[in-house]
C-alpha positions as CSV (number, residue, x, y, z in Angstrom):
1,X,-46.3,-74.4,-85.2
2,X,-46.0,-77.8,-87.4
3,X,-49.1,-79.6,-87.8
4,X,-48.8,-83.2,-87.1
5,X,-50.7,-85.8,-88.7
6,X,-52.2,-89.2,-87.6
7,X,-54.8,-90.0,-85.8
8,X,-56.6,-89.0,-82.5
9,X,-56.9,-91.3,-79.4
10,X,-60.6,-91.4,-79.9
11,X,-60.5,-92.7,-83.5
12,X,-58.3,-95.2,-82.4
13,X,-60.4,-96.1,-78.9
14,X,-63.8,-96.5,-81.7
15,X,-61.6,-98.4,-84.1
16,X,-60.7,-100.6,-81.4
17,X,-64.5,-101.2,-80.4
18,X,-65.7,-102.0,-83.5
19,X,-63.3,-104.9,-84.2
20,X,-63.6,-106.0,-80.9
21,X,-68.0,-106.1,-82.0
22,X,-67.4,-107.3,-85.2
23,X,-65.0,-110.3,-83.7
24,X,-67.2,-111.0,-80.7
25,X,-70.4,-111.5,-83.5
26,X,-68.1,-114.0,-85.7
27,X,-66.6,-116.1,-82.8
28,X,-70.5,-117.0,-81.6
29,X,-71.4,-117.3,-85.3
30,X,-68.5,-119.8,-85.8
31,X,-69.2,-121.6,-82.3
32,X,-72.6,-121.8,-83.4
33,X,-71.6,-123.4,-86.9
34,X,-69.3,-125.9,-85.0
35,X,-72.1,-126.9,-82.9
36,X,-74.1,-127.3,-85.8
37,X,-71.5,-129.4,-87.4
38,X,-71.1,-131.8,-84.6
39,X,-75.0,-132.6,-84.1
40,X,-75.1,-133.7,-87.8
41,X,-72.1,-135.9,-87.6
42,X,-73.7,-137.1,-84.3
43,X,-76.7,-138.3,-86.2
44,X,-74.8,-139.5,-89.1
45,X,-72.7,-141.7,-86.9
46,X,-75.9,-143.1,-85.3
47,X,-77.7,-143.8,-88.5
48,X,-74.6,-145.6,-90.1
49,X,-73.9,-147.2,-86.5
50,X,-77.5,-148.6,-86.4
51,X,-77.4,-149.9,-90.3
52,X,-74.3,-151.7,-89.5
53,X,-76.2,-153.0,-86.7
54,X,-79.0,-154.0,-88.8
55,X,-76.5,-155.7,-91.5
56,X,-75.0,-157.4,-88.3
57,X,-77.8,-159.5,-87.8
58,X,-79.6,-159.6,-91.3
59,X,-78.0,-162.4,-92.7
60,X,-78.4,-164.8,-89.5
61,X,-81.9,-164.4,-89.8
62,X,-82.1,-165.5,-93.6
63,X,-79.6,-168.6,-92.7
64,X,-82.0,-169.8,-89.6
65,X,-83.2,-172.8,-90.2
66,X,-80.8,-174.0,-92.9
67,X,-80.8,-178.0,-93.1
68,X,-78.3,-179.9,-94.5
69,X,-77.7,-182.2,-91.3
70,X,-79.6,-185.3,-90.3
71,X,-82.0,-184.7,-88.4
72,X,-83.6,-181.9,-89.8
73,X,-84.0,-179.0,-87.4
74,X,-87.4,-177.8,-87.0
75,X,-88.5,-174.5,-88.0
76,X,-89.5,-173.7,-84.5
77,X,-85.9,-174.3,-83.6
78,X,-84.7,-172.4,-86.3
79,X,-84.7,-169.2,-83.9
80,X,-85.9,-168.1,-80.7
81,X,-86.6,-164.8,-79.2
82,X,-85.5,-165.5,-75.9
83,X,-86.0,-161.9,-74.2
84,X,-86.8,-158.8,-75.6
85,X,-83.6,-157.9,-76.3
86,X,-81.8,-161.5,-76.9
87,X,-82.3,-163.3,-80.2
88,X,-80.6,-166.6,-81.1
89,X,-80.5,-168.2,-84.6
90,X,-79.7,-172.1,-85.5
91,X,-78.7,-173.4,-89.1
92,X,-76.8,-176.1,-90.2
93,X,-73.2,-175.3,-91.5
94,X,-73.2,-178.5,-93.1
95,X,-73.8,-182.3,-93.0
96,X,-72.8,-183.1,-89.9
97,X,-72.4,-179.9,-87.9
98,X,-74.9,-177.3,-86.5
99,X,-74.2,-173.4,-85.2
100,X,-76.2,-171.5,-82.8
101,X,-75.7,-167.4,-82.9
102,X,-77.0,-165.3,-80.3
103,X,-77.3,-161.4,-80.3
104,X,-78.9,-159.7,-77.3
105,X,-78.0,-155.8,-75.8
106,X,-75.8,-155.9,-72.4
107,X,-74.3,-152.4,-71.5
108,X,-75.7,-150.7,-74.1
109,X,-73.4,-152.7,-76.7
110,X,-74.4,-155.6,-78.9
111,X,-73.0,-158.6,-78.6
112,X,-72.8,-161.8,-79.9
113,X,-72.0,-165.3,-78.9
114,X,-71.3,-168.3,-81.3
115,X,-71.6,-171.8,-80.8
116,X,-71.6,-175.3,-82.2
117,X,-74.8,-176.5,-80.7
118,X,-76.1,-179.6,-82.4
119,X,-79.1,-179.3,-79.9
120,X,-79.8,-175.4,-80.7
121,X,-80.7,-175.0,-77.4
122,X,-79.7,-171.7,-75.5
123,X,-76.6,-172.1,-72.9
124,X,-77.4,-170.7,-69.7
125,X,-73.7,-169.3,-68.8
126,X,-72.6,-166.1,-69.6
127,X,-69.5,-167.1,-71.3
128,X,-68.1,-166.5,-75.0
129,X,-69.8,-163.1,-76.0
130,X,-68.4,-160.9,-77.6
131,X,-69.4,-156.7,-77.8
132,X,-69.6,-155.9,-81.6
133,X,-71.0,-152.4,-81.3
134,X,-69.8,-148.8,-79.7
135,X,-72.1,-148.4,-76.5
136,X,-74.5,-146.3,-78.2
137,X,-77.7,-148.6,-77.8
138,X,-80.3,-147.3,-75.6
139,X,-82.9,-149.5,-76.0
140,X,-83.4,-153.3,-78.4
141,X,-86.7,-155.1,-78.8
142,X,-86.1,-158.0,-81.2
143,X,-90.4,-159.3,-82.0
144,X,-92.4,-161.5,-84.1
145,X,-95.6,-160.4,-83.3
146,X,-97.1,-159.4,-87.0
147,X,-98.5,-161.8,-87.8
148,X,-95.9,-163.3,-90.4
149,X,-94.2,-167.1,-89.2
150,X,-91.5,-165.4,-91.7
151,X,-90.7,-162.3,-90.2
152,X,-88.3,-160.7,-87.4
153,X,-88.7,-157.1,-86.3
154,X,-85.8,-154.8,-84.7
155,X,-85.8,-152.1,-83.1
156,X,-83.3,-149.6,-82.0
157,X,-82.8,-146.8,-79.6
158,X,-79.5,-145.2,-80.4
159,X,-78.1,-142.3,-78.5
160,X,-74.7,-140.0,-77.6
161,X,-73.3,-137.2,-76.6
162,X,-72.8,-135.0,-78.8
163,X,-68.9,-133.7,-78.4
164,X,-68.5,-130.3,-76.8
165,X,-71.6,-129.9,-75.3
166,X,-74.0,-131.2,-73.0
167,X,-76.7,-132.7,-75.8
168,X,-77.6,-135.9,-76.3
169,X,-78.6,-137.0,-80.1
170,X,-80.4,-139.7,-80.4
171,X,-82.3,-142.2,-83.1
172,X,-85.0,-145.0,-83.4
173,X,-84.3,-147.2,-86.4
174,X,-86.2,-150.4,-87.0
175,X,-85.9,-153.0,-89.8
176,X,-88.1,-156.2,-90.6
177,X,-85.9,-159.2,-91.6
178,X,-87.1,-161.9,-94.3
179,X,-86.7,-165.5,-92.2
180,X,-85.4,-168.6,-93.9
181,X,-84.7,-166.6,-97.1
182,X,-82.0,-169.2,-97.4
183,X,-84.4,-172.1,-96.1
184,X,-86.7,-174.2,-97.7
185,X,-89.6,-175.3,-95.5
């Protein structure tokens, strides 16, 4: 009788088994790293979404009340909070011409709206804005109420989904903006 070498069906079967184990405890290691991976780029993109946000409307609030046209404009025209979540800021461009910009949240975006507005008075239509953010804002309070006739507080409630799964990541930034930086009163 020739003796035939190789191996049984049983080592074969157990073989089998524990690379099917040893796979099974890799895939949900991996899907858990992936998981992982896409809550921290969630957060990253709402941190540098909100920054951008902030650097949006920083430079608006140092330019508010610039005068170089006659008459001057008052500093209590120089910006109004005209809801909680609508801000508007007026500066002269130069001699003879005046500009009015208005932020405020509509559909979780931020938008803006522009306007030559000698009177710096805000327009009651609903035309010319313009979204300049992803829909990721939950909540914006834009408030003045420190105490400082030079300061502008904002806050921000960011949130999404984050991709392939059912999460939602979300942030609270604020930032208080120096007024008239580039006024002199």
């Amino acid at each position: 009788m020739v003796k035939q070498s190789g191996f049984s069906l049983v080592e074969l079967t157990t073989t089998l088994a524990i690379i099917g184990i040893i796979s099974a405890a890799l895939i949900a290691v991996m899907s858990n790293l992936n998981t992982q991976s896409e809550r921290m780029n969630s957060q990253t993109e709402l941190l540098v979404g909100g920054k951008q946000l902030f650097e949006l409307v920083e430079p608006w609030a140092a330019l508010a009340g610039h005068n170089e046209a006659n008459p001057n404009l008052p500093q209590n025209k120089a910006y109004q909070i005209v809801s909680s979540n609508h801000v508007k800021f007026c500066y002269d461009l130069d001699g003879s011409s005046r500009q009015q910009r208005e932020f405020r949240l509509h559909n979780k975006r931020l938008q803006e709206r522009i306007e030559n507005n000698f009177g710096c008075s805000v327009a009651p239509n609903e035309t010319g804005w313009v979204d300049v953010s992803e829909p990721i804002i939950r909540a914006l309070a834009f408030s003045d109420t420190d105490g400082s006739d030079y300061s502008l507080d904002m806050r921000l409630e960011l949130e999404k989904i984050i991709p392939g799964t059912d999460e939602i990541m979300s942030a609270t930034l604020r930032r208080r903006f120096n007024m008239f930086a580039m006024t002199v009163y």
